[in-house]
Each structure stands twice: as C-alpha cells, then as structure tokens.
C-alpha positions in Angstrom: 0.0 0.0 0.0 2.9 2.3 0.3 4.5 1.5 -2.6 1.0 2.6 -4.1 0.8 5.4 -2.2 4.1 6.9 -2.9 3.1 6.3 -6.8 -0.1 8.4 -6.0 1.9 11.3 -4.7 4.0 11.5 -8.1 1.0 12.1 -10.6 0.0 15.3 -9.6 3.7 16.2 -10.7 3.4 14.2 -13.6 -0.2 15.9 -14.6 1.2 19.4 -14.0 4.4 18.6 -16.7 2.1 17.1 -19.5 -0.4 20.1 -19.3 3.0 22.7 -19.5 4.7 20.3 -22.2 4.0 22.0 -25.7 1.6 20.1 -27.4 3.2 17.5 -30.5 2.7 19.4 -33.7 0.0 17.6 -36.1 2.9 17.0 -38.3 5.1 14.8 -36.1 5.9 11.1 -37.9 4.8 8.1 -36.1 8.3 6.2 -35.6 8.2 2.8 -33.7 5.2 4.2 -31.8 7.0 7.9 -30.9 6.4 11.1 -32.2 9.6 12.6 -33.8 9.1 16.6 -35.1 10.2 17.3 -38.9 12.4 20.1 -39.7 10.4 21.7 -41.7 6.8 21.5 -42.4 5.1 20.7 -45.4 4.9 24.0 -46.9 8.3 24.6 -46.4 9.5 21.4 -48.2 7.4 22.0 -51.7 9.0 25.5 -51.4 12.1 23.9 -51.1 11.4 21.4 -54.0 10.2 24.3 -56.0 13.3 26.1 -55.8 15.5 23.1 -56.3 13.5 22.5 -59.9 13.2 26.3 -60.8 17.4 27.2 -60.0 18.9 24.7 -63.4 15.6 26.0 -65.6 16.8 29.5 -64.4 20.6 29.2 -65.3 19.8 27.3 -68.4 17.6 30.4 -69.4 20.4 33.2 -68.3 22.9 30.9 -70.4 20.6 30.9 -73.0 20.4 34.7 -73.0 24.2 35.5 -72.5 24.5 33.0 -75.5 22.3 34.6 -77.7 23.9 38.1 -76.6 27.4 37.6 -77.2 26.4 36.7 -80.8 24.2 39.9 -81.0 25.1 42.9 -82.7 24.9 45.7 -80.0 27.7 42.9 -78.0 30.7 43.9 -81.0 29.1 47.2 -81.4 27.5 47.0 -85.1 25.7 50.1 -86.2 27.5 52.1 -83.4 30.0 55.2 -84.6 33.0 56.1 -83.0 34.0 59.4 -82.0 36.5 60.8 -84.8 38.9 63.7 -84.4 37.3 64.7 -88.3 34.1 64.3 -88.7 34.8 62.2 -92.1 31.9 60.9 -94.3 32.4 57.7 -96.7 29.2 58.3 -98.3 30.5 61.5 -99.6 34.0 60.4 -100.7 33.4 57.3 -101.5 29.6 57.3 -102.7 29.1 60.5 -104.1 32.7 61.5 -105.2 33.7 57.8 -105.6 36.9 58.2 -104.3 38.6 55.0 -104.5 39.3 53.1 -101.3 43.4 52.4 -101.9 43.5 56.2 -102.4 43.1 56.9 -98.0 43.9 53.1 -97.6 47.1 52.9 -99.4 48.6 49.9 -97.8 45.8 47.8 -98.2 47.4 45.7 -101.1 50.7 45.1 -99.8 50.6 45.1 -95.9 48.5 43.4 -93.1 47.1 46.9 -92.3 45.4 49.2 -94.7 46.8 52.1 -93.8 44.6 55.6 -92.2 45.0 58.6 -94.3 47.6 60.9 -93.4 47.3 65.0 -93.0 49.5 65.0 -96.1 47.2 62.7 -98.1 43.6 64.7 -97.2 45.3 68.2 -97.9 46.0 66.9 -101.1 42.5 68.0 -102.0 41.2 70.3 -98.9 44.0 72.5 -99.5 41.7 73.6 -102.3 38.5 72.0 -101.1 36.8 74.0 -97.9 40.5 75.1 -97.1 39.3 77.7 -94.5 36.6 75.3 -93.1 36.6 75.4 -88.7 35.5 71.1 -89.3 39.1 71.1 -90.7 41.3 72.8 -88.1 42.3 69.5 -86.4 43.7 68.2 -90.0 45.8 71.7 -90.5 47.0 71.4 -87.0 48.0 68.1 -87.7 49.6 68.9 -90.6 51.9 71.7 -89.1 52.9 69.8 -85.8 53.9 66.7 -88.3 51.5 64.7 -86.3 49.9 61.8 -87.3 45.7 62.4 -87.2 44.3 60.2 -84.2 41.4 57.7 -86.2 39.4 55.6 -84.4 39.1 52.5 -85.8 35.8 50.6 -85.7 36.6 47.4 -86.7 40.1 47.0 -84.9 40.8 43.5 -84.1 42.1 41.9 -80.7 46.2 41.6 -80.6 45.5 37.8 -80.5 44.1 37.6 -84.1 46.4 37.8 -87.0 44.4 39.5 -89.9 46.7 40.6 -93.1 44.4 42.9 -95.5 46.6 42.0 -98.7 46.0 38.5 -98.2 42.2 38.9 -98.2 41.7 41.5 -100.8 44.5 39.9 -103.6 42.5 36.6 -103.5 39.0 38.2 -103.9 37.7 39.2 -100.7 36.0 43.0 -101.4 35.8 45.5 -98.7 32.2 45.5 -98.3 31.9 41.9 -97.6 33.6 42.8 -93.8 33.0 46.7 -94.0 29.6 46.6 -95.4 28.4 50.0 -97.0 30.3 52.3 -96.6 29.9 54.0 -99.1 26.1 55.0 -97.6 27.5 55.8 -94.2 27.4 59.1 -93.3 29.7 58.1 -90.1 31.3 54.6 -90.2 30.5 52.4 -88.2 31.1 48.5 -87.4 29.0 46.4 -90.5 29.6 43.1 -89.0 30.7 41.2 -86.0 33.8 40.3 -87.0 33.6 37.4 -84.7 35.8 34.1 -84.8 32.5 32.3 -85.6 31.4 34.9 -88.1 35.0 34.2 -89.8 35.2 30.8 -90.2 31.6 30.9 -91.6 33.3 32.6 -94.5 36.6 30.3 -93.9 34.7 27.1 -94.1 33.1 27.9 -97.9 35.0 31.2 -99.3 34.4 30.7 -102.5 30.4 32.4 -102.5 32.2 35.5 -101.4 35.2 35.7 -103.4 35.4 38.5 -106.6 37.3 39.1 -109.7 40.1 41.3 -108.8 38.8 44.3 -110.6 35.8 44.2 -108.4 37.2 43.9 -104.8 36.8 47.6 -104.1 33.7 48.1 -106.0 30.2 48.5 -104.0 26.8 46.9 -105.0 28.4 44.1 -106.8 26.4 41.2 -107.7 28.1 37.9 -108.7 27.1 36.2 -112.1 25.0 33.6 -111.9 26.9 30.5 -112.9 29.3 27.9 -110.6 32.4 28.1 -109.9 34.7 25.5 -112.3 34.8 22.1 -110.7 39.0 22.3 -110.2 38.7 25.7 -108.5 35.6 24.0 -106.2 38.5 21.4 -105.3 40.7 23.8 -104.9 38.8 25.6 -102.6 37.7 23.0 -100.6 41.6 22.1 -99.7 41.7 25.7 -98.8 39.0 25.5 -96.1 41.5 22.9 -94.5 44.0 25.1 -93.9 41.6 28.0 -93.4 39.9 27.1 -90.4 43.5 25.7 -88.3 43.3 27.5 -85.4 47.3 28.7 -86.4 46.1 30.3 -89.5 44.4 33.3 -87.5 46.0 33.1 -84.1 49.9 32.6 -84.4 
C-alpha cells in the first residue's frame, strides 16, 4: 500500500508537466510508436522542392540569354559610330565622289594593315577644297605639328588575331563583304561582327564571297549567276583545311 501510495503522490507532478509540455505538432511522424518533429513542415519542403527545380531552368535560361547576346550585334558594337577627331563621311568620298578606297587606304594591297590617311594625303584635295573650313582645323594642326591624325578604328581586331588585309583582298575578298556599305554611311560604323564564328563561316566555304580582282573595291556588286569550275571547287575545298587551323588566325 505504500508503494501505491508513494506512486499516488507522483501524478500530480506528472499531470502538472504534461499540461505545461507543448503540445506534438500535427505534423510529427509516427516512428516505432513515438512522435519525432520534422524540420520543416510541409509548406516549407514544396518551397524547397520548388526552388531546387526552378534554379537549373533559371541558369539554363540566363545561359541561353548571355549565349544569344554575345552573338548579337549591340555585343561587338554593329551600327554604333566612333568618335572621330574629323568628322569624315564615306558616303560622300566614297559614294558621291567615288573616291577609291586604296586612295586613303594605301597599304591595303601590300601590308597586313590598310593604312589611315595621313594629314599629307587629305590636304591633297582640302588645301583647295573647304580650305578655310573650322571642321578642318584638327587636319591643319596636324599637318603643321607633323602629327599623325588620331582615327578611331571601328573594326580594330584583338592583338590575338592575325588579320593581313593584302591577303584577303589579292584573292578576292572585297571590302564591303567585312565593311559593309560604306559607301552610304554618313559616319562609319562596325557592318559586322567580326567574330571568330562569323570568320570561319566565310573560312569554311570562301568561295560564295570571293570576286574578280577588278571588283574587290567596287560596292553593290552582284556575282554572275553561274558555278564556280569544278577544279577551283576542289581547290577551294583544300583551302578550307587550312583555313579554319586554329594557327592560321592566331599565331
């Protein structure tokens, strides 16, 4: 009877603790017959879930975007002028006055650069031609310092590529086919990418885009509409070899 009584004085201690305990959450597991609380509850877990399915389809879309925009235009800066010490216009030198391109570009036959024109080479006409013009004073200056005028080039190459202009435009390759235009821009600006990929496209079939060497520097021309001979297809197709080793371009 003690022993009974001494397990009677215990419960109101152990009624007091269960009423103070916190109640088992609704979402406890039932494991061997005990109640063991989750981490996290339901909600939480489909949010988790949600995120772990949404984070891949979001980087594969941000991939997918940086992709598409390192192959865009505005990325190499097509259609976007550069600041000029002269404010020089192809389409009236070269369009409307049809100045020919090896006349400012005198190197472009014979070196791997074409050449800028020089102070000496535009006063060669604009000591005649709008010789007291104010647009001009930065070619006179020029001209008396025996400086070299500062162009901005906008279709200047990294150091890592090796590009030879005399190459290209001895074997057929006209200007407009990486310079577009020109001849219709009122400032110059960048006509193509200018891109590895957008080179080998050319590299990999040159013959579509080759000319007669009479008219490399002429604008608007259309090819004739007949093949190529079948031993200059051959040849051409050994060319596209060579042209697209990695060591042909970056030496």
């Amino acid at each position: 009877m003690r022993s009974a009584g001494g397990n009677e004085a215990w419960l109101p201690a152990i009624v007091l603790a269960a009423k103070l305990a916190p109640a088992r959450p609704a979402y406890c597991d039932e494991v061997d017959g005990k109640g063991m609380a989750q981490l996290f509850t339901p909600q939480a877990t489909t949010a988790f879930r949600v995120v772990l399915a949404l984070v891949p389809v979001s980087l594969a879309v941000l991939g997918a975007v940086a992709y598409g925009w390192a192959r865009s235009g505005p990325a190499w800066n097509v259609g976007r002028p550069a600041p000029q010490p002269i404010p020089f216009r192809h389409d009236l030198h070269s369009g409307s006055l049809q100045v020919d391109c090896r006349y400012c570009h005198a190197s472009v036959e014979r070196a791997a650069d074409a050449g800028m024109p020089t102070a000496e080479t535009c006063m060669s006409c604009h000591s005649q031609v709008w010789a007291g013009a104010s647009v001009l004073e930065p070619l006179r200056t020029a001209l008396a310092l025996n400086q070299p005028i500062r162009w901005v080039s906008v279709s200047r190459l990294p150091p890592y590529v090796s590009f030879h202009h005399a190459i290209h435009v001895t074997k057929g390759v006209a200007c407009e086919t990486c310079h577009g235009r020109v001849d219709e821009m009122a400032k110059t600006v960048r006509a193509e990418t200018l891109s590895m990929g957008w080179c080998l496209e050319c590299h990999r079939d040159p013959a579509p885009r080759l000319r007669p060497r009479d008219a490399v520097f002429a604008f608007g021309w259309r090819p004739h509409d007949q093949e190529a001979p079948q031993d200059r297809q051959a040849l051409d197709r050994v060319a596209a070899k060579r042209l697209t080793s990695c060591s042909t371009c970056h030496r």
